[in-house]
PLY file of the C-alpha trace (Angstrom):
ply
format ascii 1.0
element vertex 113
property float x
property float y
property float z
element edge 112
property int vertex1
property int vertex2
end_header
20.83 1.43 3.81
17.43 -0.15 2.30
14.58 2.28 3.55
10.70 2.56 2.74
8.86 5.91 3.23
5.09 6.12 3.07
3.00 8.97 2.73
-0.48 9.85 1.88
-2.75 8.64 4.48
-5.36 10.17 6.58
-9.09 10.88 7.13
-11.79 10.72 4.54
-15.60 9.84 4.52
-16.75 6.87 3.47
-16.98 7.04 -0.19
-13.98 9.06 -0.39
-10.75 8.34 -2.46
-6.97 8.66 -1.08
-3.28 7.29 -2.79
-0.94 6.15 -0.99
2.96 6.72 -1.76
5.75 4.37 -0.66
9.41 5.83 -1.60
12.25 3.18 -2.10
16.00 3.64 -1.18
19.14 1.70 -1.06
18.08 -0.96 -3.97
17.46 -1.65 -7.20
13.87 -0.57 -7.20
12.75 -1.62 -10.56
13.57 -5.38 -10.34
11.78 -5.75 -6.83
8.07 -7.14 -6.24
6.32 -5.07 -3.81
3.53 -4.98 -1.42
1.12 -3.55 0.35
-0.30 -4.69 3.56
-3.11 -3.58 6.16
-3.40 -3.98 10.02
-7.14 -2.77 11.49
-6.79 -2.65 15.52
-6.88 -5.90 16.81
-6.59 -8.03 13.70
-3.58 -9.69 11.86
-1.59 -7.90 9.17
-3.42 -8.82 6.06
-1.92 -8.47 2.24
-3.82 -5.64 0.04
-2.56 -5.78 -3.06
0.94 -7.01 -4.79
3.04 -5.78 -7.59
5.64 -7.78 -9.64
8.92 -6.48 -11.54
6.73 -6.41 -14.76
3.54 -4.98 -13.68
1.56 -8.19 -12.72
-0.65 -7.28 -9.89
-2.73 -8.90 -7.15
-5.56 -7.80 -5.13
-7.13 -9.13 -1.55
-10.76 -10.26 -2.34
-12.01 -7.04 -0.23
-10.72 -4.34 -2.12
-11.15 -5.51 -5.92
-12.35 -3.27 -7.97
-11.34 -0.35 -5.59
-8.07 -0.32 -5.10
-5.14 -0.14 -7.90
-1.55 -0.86 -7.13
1.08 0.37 -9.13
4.33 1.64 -9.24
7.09 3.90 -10.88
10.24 2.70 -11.73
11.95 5.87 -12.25
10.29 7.32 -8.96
11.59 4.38 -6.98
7.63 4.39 -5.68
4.90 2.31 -5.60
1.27 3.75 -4.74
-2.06 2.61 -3.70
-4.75 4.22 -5.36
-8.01 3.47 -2.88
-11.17 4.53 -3.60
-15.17 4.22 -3.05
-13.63 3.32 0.93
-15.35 2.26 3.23
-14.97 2.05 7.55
-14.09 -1.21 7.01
-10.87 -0.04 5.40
-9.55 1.56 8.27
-6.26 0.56 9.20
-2.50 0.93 9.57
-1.00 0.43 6.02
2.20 -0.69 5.15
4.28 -1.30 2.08
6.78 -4.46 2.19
9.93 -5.11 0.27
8.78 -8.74 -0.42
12.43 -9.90 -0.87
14.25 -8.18 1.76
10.87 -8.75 4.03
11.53 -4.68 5.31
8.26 -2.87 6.37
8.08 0.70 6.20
6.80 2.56 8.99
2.81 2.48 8.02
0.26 5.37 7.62
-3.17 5.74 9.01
-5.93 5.58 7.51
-9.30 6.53 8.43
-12.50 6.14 7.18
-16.13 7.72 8.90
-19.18 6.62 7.51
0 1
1 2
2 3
3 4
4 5
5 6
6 7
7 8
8 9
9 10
10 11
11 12
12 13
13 14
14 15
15 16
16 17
17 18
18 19
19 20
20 21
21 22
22 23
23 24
24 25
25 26
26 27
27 28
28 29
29 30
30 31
31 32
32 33
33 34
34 35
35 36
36 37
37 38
38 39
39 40
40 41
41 42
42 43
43 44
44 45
45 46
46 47
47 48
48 49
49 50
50 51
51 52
52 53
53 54
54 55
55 56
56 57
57 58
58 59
59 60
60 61
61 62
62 63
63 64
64 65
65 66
66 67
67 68
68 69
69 70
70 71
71 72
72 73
73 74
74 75
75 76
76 77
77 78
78 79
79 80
80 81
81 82
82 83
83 84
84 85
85 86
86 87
87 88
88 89
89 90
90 91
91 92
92 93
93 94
94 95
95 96
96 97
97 98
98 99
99 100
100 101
101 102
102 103
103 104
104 105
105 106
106 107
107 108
108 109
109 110
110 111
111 112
């Protein structure tokens, strides 16, 4: 059974740093692309960042420069490293299994100004 577990969210000031964990099950970790996606109440699901197989990365316009995806093959994880956040970064986050299109469950997170 394919299954995504994320950890790591929760409340920080704005300014503030938090990483983000998603652990991988039930595949073959290291040749998957993964993602990470955000939902803020009442908006769309929006793509954060992206990580290939081999490293190559992508970034949303929005958090460039502050965010850094990346990912450990032998953990089976892939993390979000956030910082300088802001309240506009508040939101549900999710990471994806872009091939199998499986979400994990999301974590909060929260940012006060």
């Amino acid at each position: 059974q394919v299954q995504l577990v994320e950890s790591g969210g929760g409340l920080v000031q704005s300014g503030g740093s938090l990483r983000l964990s998603c652990a991988a099950s039930g595949i073959i970790f290291s040749i998957n692309p993964m993602g990470w996606y955000r939902q803020a109440p009442g908006k769309q699901r929006e793509l954060v960042a992206r990580i290939t197989s081999g490293g190559f990365t992508n970034y949303a316009d929005s958090v460039k420069g502050r965010f850094t995806i990346s990912r450990d093959n032998a953990k089976n994880t892939v993390y979000l490293q956030m910082n300088s956040l802001q309240p506009e970064d508040t939101a549900v986050y999710y990471c994806k299994l872009i091939l199998y299109d499986l979400w994990g469950q999301g974590t909060q997170v929260t940012v006060s100004s």
